[in-house]
C-alpha positions in Angstrom: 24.8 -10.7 -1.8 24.5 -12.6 1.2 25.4 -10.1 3.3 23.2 -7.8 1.8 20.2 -10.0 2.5 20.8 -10.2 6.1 21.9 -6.2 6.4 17.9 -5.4 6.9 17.4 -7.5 10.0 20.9 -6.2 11.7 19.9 -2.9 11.2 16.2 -3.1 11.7 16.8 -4.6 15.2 19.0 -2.2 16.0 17.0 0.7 15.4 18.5 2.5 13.1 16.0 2.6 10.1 17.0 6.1 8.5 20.6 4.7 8.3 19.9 1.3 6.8 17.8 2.5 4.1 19.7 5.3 3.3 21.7 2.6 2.4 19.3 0.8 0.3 18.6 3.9 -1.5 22.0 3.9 -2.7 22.3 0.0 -3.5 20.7 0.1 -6.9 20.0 3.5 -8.7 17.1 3.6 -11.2 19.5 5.6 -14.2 15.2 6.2 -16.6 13.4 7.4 -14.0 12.1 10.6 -13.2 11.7 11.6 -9.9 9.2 14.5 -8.6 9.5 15.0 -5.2 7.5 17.0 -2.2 4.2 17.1 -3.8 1.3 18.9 -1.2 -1.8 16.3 -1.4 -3.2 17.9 2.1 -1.9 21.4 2.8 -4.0 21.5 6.1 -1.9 18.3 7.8 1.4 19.4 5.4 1.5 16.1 4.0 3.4 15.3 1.0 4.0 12.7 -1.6 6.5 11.5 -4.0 6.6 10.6 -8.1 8.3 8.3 -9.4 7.7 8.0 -13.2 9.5 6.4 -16.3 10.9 9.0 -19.0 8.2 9.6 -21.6 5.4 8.0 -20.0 2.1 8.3 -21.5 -1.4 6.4 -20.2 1.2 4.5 -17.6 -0.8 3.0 -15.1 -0.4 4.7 -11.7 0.3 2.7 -8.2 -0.2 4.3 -5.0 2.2 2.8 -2.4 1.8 3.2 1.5 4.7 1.9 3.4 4.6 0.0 6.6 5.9 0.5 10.4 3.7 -0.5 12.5 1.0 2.8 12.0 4.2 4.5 14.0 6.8 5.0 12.0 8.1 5.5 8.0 9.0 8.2 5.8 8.1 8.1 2.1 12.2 8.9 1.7 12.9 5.6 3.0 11.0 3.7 0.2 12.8 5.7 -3.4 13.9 2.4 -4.1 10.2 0.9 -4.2 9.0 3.9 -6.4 11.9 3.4 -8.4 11.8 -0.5 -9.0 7.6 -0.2 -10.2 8.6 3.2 -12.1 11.6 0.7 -13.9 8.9 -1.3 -14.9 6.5 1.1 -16.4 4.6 2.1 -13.7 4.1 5.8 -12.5 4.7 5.3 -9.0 3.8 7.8 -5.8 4.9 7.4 -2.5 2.8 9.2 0.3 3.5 10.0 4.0 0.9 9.9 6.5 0.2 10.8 9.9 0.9 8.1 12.3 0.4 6.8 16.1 0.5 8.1 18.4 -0.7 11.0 16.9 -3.3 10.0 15.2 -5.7 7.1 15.6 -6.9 4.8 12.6 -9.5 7.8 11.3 -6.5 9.6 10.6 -4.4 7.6 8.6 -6.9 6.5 6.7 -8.3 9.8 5.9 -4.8 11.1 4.9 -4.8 7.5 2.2 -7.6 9.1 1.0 -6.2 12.2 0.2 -3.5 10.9 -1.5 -5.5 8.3 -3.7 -8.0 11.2 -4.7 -4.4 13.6 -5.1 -3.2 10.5 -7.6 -6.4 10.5 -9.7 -6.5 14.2 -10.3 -3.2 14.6 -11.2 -2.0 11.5 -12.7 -2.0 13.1 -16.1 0.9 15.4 -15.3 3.3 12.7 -14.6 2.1 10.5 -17.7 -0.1 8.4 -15.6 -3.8 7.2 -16.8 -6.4 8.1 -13.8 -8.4 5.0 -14.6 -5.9 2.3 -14.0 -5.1 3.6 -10.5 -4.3 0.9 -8.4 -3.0 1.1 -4.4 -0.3 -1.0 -3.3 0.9 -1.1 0.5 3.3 -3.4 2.7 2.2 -5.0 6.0 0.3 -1.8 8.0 0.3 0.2 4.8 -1.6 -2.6 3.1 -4.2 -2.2 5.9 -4.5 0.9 4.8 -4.7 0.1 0.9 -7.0 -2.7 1.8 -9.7 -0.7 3.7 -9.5 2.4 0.8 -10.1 -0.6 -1.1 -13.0 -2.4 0.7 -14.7 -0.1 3.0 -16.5 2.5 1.1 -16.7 5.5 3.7 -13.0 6.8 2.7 -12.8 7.1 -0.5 -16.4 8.1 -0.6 -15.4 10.9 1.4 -13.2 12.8 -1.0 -15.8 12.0 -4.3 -14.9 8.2 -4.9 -15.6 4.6 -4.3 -13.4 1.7 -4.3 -14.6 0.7 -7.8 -12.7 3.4 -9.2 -9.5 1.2 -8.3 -8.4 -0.8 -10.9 -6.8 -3.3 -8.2 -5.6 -3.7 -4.6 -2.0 -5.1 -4.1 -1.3 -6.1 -0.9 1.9 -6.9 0.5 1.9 -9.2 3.9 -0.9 -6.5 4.8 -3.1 -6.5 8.1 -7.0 -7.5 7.1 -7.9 -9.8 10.1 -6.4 -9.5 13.1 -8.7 -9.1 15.7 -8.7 -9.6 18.9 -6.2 -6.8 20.3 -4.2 -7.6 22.9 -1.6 -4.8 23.2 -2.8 -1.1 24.3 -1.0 0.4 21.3 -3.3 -1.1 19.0 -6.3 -0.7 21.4 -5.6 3.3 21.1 -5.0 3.2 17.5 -8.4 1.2 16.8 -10.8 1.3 19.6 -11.8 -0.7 22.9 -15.2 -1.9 21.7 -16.4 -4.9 19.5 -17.6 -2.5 17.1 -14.6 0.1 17.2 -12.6 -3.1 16.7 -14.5 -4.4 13.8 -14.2 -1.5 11.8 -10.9 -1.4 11.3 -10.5 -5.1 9.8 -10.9 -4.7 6.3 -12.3 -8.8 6.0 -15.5 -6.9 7.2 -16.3 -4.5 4.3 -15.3 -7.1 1.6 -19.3 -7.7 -0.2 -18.5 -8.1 -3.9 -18.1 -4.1 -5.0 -14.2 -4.6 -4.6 -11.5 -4.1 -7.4 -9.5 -6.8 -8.1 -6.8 -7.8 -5.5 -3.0 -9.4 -5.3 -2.1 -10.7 -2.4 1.3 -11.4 -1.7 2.8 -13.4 1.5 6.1 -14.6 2.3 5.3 -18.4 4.0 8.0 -17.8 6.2 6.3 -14.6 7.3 6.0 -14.3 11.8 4.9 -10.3 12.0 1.7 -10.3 10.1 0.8 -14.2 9.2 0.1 -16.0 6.4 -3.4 -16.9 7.5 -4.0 -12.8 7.3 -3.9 -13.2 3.2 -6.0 -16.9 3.0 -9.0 -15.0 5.1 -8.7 -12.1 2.7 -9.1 -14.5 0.0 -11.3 -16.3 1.3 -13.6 -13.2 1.7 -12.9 -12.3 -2.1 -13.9 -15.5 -3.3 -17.1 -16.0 -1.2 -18.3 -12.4 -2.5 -17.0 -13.9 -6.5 -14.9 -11.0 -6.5 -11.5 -11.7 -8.2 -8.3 -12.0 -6.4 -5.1 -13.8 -6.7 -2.6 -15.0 -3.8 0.6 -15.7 -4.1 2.7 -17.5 -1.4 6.3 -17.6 -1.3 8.5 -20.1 0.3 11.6 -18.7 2.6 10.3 -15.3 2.3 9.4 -13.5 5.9 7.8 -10.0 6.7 10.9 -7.9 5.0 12.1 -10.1 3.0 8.7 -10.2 0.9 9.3 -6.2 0.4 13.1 -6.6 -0.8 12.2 -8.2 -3.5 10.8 -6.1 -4.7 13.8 -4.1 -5.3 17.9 -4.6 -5.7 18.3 -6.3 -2.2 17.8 -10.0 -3.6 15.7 -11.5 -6.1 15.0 -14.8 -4.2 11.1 -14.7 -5.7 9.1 -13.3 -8.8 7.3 -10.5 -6.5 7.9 -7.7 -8.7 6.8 -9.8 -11.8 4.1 -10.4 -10.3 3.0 -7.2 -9.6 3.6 -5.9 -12.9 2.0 -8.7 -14.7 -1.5 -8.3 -12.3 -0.9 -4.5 -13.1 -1.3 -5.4 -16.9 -3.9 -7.7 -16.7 -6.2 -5.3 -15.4 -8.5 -2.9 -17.3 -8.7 0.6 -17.1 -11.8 1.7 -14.9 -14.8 4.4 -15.9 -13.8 7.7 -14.3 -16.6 8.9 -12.5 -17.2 10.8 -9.2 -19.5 10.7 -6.4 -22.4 13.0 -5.8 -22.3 12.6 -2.1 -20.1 11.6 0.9 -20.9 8.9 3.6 -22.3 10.5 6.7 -19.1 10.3 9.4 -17.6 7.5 11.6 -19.1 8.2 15.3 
């Protein structure tokens, strides 16, 4: 097992990300789930998503997961083993891809979340999923991206929702306060102005109409820092909204993610997850009559 814990760094260092969890994906196979793959949310960018739901499910909550990498890199491929693991424990699960940097700046990633969460609500039903306990999960950039559908009204509001029609917000070591930028990648993906800048930390949009949020951080944690999740909170509680946060000791930036599935079980991640899942009730389904003027 030991090796298998320190397999992600090796290989993540080295590059070869397709390889290692290809690799993952084989660790641990999830025998009662049912996998639906290659869903169209956005036919105009050719984006797709994948299911991952338990045999028989009926009124399952549903969990939209965005992977991390950076806003540069990911495939939802890589990440069967997370849709299986929250599928294992009852969850309908989908996975989406999105369009990336340098391709696209922070407008476009965040409109293609969109798309998927609004993709999840309509068609939950087919997969056994209930549309009003949708919740949307994400690990380190891709919880920035669950954590401004979540907060900042304008894009969800642009494809007939709002964030209240979450039932929660789990993040995973996700990005909500990290201003100033200092490296030109992140300056192209968010802006070079105070306000471009401000807009894309979702601390900012956090004034008490929020769903309920998880936040989980490995203490060991050197990509995106714990102090990210205690200002989130901190935000939370100052609007009375409720939230949780968990910290874990020894757990870093991966490592927090792998346990959530077969690479070790060195914390109660998943547990936790799937106990906040349960805890939360379903949410009136309801859509919006008009759309947020546009981001200039």
């Amino acid at each position: 097992m030991r090796a298998l814990v320190i397999l992600p760094a090796v290989l993540l260092l080295a590059g070869c990300h397709a390889t290692f969890f290809g690799a993952v994906n084989t660790l641990e196979l999830a025998a009662h789930v049912v996998a639906h793959r290659d869903n169209v949310f956005d036919a105009t960018e050719n984006l797709s998503l994948d299911v991952y739901a338990p045999p028989h499910a009926d009124h399952a909550p549903v969990v939209v997961y965005f992977y991390g990498g950076d806003w540069t890199t990911g495939k939802r491929q890589w990440y069967r083993w997370v849709g299986e693991a929250l599928a294992a424990h009852g969850m309908v699960a989908m996975i989406p891809d999105y369009r990336q940097s340098p391709a696209v700046r922070m407008d476009g990633f965040l409109h293609d979340g969109a798309e998927a969460v609004r993709w999840a609500r309509d068609h939950a039903t087919e997969f056994g999923g209930d549309p009003s306990r949708l919740f949307v999960m994400g690990h380190s950039a891709g919880g920035h991206i669950a954590a401004m559908l979540a907060t900042d009204k304008h894009w969800l509001g642009a494809v007939g929702m709002k964030p209240r029609d979450l039932a929660g917000f789990i993040g995973v070591a996700g990005a909500y306060d990290f201003l100033p930028l200092d490296e030109p990648r992140y300056v192209a993906m968010f802006g070079d102005t105070p306000a471009e800048q401000a807009r894309s930390q979702p601390i900012n949009f956090v004034d008490g109409d929020e769903p309920p949020a998880l936040l989980l951080q490995g203490e060991e944690d050197n990509e995106v820092f714990p102090s990210e999740a205690i200002s989130m909170e901190g935000h939370y509680r100052q609007m009375g909204e409720p939230v949780e946060l968990k910290l874990y000791p020894g757990l870093g930036h991966e490592s927090l993610v792998f346990a959530l599935g077969p690479l070790h079980r060195k914390a109660p991640v998943m547990q936790d997850v799937v106990a906040f899942v349960h805890r939360q009730p379903a949410t009136p389904l309801k859509t919006e009559t008009s759309n947020p003027a546009p981001y200039l």
